[in-house]
Legacy VTK file of the C-alpha trace (Angstrom):
# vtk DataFile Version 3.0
C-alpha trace
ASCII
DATASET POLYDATA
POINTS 55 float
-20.420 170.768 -105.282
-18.808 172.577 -108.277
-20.028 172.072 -111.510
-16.395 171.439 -112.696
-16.185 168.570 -109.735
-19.506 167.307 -110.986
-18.428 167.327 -114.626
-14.716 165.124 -113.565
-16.970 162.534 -111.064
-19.135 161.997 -114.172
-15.983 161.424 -116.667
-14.374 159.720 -114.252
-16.716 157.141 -113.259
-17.563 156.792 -117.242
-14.064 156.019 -117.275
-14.264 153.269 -115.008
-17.465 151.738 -116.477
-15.790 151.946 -120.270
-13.028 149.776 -118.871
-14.693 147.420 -116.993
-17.132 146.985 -120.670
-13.624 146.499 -122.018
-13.115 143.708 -119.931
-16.208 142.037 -120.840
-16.741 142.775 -124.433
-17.109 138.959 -125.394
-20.115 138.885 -123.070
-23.561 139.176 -123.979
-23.852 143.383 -122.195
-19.595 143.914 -122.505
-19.895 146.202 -125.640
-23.488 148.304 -123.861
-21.540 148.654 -120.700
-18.629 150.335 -123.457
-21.344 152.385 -124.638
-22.950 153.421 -121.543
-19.502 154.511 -120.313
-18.321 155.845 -123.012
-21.660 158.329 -123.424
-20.765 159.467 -120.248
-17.075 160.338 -120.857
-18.886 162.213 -123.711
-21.168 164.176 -121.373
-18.600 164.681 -118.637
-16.353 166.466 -121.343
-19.331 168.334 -122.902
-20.600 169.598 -119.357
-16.596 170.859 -118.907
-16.391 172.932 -121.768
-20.269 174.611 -122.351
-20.237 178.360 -121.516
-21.791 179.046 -117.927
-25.055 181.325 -118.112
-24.614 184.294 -116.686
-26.237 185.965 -113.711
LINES 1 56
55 0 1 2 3 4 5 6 7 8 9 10 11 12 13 14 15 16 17 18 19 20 21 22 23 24 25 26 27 28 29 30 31 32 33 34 35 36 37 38 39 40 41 42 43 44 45 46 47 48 49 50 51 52 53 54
């Protein structure tokens, strides 16, 4: 798998898991599930734009 596919499946499914925290941000884990989602949007984008080492 490409590192660019790796890096969108990672954003992606932090995507998902920030909106389904959304959903339950009343509950007692809503706003950690947020979080936990929303780090890996972070690390998704991060991983998209770092410079590739070079051979």
């Amino acid at each position: 798998m490409k590192s660019t596919t790796t890096s969108w499946v990672v954003t992606g499914l932090g995507a998902v898991v920030s909106g389904l925290g959304a959903t339950m941000r009343r509950s007692r884990f809503g706003t950690g599930i947020l979080g936990f989602g929303l780090a890996h949007v972070v690390l998704g984008i991060l991983d998209m734009v770092r410079p590739l080492p070079e051979k």
